[in-house]
C-alpha positions in Angstrom: 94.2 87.9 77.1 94.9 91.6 78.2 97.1 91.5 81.4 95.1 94.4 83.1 92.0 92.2 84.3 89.2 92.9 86.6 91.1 93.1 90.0 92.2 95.0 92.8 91.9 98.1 93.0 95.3 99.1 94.8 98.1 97.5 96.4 96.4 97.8 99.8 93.5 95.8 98.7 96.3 93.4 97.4 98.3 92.8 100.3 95.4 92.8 102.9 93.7 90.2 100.1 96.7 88.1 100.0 97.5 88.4 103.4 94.6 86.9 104.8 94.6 84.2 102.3 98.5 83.2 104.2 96.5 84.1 107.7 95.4 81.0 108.5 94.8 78.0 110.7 98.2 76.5 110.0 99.0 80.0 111.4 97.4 79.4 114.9 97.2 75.7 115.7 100.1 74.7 114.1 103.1 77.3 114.4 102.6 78.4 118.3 103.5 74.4 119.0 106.6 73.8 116.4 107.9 76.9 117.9 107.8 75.6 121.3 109.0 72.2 120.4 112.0 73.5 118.6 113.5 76.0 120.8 111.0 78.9 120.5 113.4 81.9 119.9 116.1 79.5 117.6 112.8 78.3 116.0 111.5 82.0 115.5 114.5 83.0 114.2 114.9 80.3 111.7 111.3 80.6 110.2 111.9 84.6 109.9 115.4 83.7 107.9 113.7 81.1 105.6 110.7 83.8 105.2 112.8 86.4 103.8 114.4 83.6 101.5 113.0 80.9 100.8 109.4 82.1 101.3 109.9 85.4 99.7 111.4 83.6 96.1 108.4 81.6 96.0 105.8 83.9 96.4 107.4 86.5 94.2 108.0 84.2 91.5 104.5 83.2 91.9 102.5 86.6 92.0 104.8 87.4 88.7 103.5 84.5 87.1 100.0 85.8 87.4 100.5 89.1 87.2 102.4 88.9 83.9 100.2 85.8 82.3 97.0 87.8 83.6 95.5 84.8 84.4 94.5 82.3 86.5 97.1 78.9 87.7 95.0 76.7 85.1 96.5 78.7 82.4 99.1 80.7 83.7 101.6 78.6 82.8 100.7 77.6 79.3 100.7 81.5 78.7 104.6 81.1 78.6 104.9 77.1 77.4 102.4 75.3 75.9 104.0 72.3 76.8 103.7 73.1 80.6 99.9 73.6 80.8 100.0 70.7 82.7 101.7 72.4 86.0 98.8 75.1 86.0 95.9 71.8 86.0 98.7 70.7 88.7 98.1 73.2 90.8 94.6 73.9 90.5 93.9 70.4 91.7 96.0 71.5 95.2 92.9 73.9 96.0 90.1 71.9 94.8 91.4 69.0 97.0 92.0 71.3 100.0 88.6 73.9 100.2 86.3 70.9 100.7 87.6 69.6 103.5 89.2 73.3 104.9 85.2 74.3 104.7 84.6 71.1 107.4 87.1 72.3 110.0 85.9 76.1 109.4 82.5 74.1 110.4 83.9 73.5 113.3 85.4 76.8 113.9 81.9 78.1 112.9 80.2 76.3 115.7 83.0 77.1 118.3 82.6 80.6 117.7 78.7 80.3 118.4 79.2 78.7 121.7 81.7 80.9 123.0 79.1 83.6 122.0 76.6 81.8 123.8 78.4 81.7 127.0 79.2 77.8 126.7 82.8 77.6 126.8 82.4 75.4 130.1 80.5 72.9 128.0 83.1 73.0 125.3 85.6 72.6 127.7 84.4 68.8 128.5 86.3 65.8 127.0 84.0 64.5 125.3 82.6 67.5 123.3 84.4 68.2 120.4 84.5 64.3 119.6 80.6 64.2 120.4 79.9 67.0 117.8 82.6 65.9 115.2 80.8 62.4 115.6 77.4 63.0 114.4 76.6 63.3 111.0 73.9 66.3 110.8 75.2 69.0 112.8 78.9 69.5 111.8 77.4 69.8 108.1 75.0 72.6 108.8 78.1 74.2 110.0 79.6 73.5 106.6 76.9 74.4 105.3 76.7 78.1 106.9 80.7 78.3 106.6 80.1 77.5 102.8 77.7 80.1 102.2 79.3 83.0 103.8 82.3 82.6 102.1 80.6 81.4 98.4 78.6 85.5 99.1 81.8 87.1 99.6 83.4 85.8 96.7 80.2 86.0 94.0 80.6 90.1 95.3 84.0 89.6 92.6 87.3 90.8 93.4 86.7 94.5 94.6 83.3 94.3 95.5 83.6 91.1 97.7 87.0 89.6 98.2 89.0 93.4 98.3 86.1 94.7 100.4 85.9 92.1 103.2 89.8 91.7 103.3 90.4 95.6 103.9 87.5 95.0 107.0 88.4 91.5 108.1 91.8 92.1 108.4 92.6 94.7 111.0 89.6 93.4 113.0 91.7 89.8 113.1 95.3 92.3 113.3 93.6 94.1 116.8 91.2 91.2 118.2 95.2 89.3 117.6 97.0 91.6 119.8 94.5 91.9 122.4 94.3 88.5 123.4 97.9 88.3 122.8 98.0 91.3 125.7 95.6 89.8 127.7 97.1 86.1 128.0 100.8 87.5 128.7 99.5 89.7 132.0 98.3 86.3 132.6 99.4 85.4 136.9 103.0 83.1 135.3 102.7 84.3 132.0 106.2 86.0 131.7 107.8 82.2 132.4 105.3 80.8 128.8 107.0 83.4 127.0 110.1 83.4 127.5 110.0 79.9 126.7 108.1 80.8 123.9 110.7 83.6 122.3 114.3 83.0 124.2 116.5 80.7 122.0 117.9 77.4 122.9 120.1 76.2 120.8 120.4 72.7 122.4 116.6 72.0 120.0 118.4 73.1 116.9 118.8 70.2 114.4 118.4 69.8 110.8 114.4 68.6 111.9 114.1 72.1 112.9 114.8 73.4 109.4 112.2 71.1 107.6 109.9 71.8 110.3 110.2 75.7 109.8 110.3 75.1 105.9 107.0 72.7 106.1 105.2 75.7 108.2 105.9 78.4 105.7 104.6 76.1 102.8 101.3 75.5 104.4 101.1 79.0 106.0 102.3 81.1 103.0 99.6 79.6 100.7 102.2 78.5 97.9 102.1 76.0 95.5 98.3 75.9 95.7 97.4 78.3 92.3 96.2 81.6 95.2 99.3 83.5 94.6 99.3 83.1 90.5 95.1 83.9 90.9 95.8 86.9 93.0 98.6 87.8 91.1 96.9 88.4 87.9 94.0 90.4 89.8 97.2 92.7 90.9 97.4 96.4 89.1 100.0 96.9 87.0 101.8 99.9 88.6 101.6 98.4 92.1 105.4 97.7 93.5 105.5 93.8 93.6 108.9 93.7 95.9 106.7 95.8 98.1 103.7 94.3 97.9 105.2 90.7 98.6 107.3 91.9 101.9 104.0 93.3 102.9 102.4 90.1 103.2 105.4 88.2 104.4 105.4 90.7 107.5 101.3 90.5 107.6 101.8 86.6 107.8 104.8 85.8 109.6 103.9 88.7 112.5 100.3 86.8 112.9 102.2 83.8 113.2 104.1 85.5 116.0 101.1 86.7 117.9 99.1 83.4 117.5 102.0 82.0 119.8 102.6 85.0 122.3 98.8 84.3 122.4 98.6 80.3 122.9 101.9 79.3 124.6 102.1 81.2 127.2 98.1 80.8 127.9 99.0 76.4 127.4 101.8 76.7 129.8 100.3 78.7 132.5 97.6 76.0 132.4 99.5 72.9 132.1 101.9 74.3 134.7 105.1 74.8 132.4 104.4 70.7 130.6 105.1 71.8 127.2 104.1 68.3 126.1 100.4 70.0 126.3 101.0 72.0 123.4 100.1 69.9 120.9 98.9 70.5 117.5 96.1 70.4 115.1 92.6 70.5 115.8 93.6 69.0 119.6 94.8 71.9 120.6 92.2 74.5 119.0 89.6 72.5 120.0 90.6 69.9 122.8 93.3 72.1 124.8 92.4 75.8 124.6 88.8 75.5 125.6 90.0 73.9 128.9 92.4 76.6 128.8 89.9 79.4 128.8 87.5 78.4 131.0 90.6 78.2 133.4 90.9 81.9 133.0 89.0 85.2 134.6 87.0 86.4 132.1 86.7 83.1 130.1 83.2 83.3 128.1 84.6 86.7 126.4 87.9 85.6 126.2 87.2 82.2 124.5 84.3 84.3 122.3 86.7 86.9 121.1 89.2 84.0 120.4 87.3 81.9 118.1 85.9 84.6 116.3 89.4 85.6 115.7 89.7 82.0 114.2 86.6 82.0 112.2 87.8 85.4 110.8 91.4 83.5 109.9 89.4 80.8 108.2 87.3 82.6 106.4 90.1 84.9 104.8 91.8 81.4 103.9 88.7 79.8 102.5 87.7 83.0 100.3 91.2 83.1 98.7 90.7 78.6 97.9 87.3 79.5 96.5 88.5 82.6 94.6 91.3 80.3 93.0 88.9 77.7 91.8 86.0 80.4 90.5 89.0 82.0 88.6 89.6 78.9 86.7 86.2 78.1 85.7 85.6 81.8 84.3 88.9 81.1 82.4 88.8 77.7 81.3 85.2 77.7 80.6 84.3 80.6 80.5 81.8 80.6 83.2 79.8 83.8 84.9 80.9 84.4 87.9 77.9 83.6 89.8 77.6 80.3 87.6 80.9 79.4 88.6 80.5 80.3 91.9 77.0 78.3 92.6 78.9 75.5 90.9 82.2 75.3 93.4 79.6 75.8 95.9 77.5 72.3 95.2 80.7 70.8 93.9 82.8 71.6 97.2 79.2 70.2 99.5 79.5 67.0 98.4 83.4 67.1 98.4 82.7 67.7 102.0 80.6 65.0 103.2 83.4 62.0 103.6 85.6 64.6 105.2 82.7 65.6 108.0 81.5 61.9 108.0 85.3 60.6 108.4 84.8 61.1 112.0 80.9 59.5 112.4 79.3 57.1 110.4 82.3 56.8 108.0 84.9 56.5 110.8 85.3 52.3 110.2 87.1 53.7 106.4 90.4 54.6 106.0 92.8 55.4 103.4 96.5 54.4 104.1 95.6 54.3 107.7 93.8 57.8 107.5 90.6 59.1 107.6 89.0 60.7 104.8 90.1 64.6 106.2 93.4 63.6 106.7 94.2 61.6 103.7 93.0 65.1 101.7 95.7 66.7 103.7 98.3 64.6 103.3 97.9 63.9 99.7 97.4 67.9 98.7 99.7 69.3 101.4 102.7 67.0 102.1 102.3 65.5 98.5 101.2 67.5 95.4 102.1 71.0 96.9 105.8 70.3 97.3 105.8 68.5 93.8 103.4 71.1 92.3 106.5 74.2 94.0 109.7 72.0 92.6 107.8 71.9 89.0 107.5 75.6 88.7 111.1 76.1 90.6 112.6 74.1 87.3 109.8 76.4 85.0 111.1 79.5 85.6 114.7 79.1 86.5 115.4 76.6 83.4 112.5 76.5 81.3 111.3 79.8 80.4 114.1 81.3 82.7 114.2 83.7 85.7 114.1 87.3 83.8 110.4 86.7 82.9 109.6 87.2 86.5 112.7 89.9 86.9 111.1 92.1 84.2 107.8 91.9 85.6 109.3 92.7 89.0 111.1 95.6 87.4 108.1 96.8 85.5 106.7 98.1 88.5 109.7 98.8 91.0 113.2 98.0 91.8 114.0 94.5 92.6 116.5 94.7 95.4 116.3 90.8 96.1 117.3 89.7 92.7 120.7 88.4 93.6 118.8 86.5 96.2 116.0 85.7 93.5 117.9 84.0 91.4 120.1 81.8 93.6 116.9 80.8 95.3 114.3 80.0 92.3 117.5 78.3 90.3 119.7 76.0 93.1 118.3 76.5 96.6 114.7 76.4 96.7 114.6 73.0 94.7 116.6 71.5 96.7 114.6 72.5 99.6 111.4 71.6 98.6 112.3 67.9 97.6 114.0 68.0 101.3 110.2 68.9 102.2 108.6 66.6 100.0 110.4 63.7 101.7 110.4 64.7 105.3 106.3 65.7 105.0 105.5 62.2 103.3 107.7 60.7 106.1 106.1 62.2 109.0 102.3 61.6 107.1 103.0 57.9 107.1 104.3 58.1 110.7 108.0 57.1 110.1 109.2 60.6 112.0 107.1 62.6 114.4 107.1 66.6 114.1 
């Protein structure tokens, strides 16, 4: 298979592409509360180090893969070792796992957004509304339904006409709508007291908890280990700088990360008057705490509206890249058009959907291991397989088919001033680090810790 694919049609398109796939809702409902909870500036500073390191060998190692295999994850690997096909059908089952249920919660976002457009934020606001609509079984799957189609048309436009094009849009419209709200929540009466617990260290919150914690985040917000990277890499022109183009996205994703908490912390604390045991995280806190918040503020029906379309923006740059990965594999593997494969994922990911949205109605009385349907998909594709599915192609490349496959590919296209750092990483560190994560995420998903 010729390496130069169908893809993007620059390095912008690239990075803004890839960017928004990491720009997510682990972004914005989960960072802004592990940073306050673990010393906001110490924790800041610790997820920036382990970004530059940690975060940066993965990606790079996976965007090489791609690029170099031209291919999607289903294959990619095989490309170098037959033997290791199996890590590529690994990793495709991450995303195929994930978008069903990711497409429920952008539901959600979906119908947020809509009532903060309305002028309803005082509704949502109530107690009982987000578990009244999550509770029914009709409504939160047109919402599905609506999320599923918008982000199904943007990827059957391919890889320049729909993913490349919405991305270069999407993405400084989230970038600006970001850092107003950011502004306008820090001028808040109080603010200045949220943020600088938000961004001044304190060291007396540092423990090895707050290492796995930061580690954990940048899995889940950095898309790895999930078969987007390796997809996206093989899209990725051949004369585009990868070292560049990686750093790129690590600023894009970590910075959004940053603003998502200079947005929420300061607005949570103001509210809660400085109880920082109101941030919490999840969906509680996007859809339970922040409404309240709002409608506490001046202004609250655009504020809240500009918000949650800021969200739905988030998820649908994250659910476009999940699709993407899984449309990829069916035109590889079976050799599907792209609108077949696309119409496909779309039924396929529907149904997927339907014990996820019904989890929380007329399913509720089933669990799995004590979870619901939603968050027994979560745990089993983010706290299980992803770390499992990141250690596997840690040992690929730095034993198997070794690191200067990735080096060269690096190095066809730019100077690789991280190598050192590279190959310490992919080889001793990030293995190590990853089973770390592997044990503290299953730990916290059965409850044995709390994060």
């Amino acid at each position: 298979m010729s390496n130069e694919r169908n893809g993007f049609s620059s390095r912008l398109g690239f990075v803004l592409a890839t960017a928004g796939s990491a720009v997510g809702l682990g972004n914005i409902w989960r960072f802004p509360y592990l940073a306050a909870k673990y010393g906001g500036g110490t924790f800041l500073l610790t997820y920036l180090i382990l970004t530059l390191t940690f975060g940066f060998s993965l990606m790079i190692t996976e965007v090489a893969l791609g690029r170099r295999a031209g291919t999607s994850a289903i294959r990619a690997f095989g490309h170098f070792n037959k033997k290791y096909t199996f890590i590529g059908y690994l990793t495709t089952l991450i995303p195929f796992i994930i978008f069903p249920y990711y497409c429920v919660i952008g539901g959600w976002v979906t119908k947020y957004a809509l009532v903060s457009i309305q002028g309803g934020i005082h509704d949502a606001a109530s107690d009982t509304f987000f578990t009244g609509f999550i509770s029914k079984s009709a409504e939160p799957m047109i919402y599905v339904l609506v999320f599923l189609i918008v982000t199904t048309l943007v990827v059957a436009g391919g890889v320049k006409g729909g993913i490349e094009r919405v991305s270069t849009i999407m993405m400084p419209v989230l970038i600006v709508l970001l850092i107003g709200v950011s502004v306008f929540c820090i001028t808040r009466p109080g603010a200045m007291t949220g943020v600088a617990y938000y961004i001044k260290p304190n060291l007396k919150d540092f423990s090895p908890t707050t290492i796995l914690a930061a580690l954990g985040q940048l899995f889940y917000s950095m898309s790895l280990a999930m078969g987007i990277m390796v997809t996206f890499g093989s899209y990725m022109p051949k004369k585009s700088n990868l070292e560049k183009s990686v750093t790129q996205v690590e600023i894009f994703d970590t910075g959004v990360a940053f603003l998502a908490g200079l947005m929420i912390v300061p607005a949570v604390f103001i509210f809660s008057n400085g109880d920082s045991s109101m941030l919490a995280k999840g969906p509680s806190l996007m859809f339970v705490m922040l409404p309240k918040v709002f409608n506490s503020m001046a202004f609250s029906s655009i504020i809240a509206a500009v918000f949650f379309i800021l969200v739905l923006l988030a998820a649908l740059t994250s659910s476009i890249s999940l699709l993407e990965t899984l449309v990829a594999v069916l035109m590889d593997k079976f050799h599907m058009k792209r609108g077949t494969a696309c119409i496909t994922m779309f039924i396929v990911a529907l149904l997927l959907a339907v014990p996820s949205s019904l989890g929380f109605g007329a399913w509720s009385n089933i669990t799995i291991l004590g979870f619901d349907f939603l968050d027994f998909f979560d745990f089993i594709s983010n706290s299980v397989l992803m770390p499992i599915a990141a250690f596997l192609t840690c040992i690929f490349v730095g034993y198997i088919i070794k690191p200067k496959e990735i080096i060269d590919e690096v190095e066809s296209s730019g100077e690789f001033k991280r190598k050192p750092l590279f190959l310490v990483m992919v080889k001793y560190i990030a293995p190590i680090c990853i089973v770390a994560i592997l044990v503290f995420s299953v730990l916290e998903g059965l409850g044995f810790i709390t994060v």
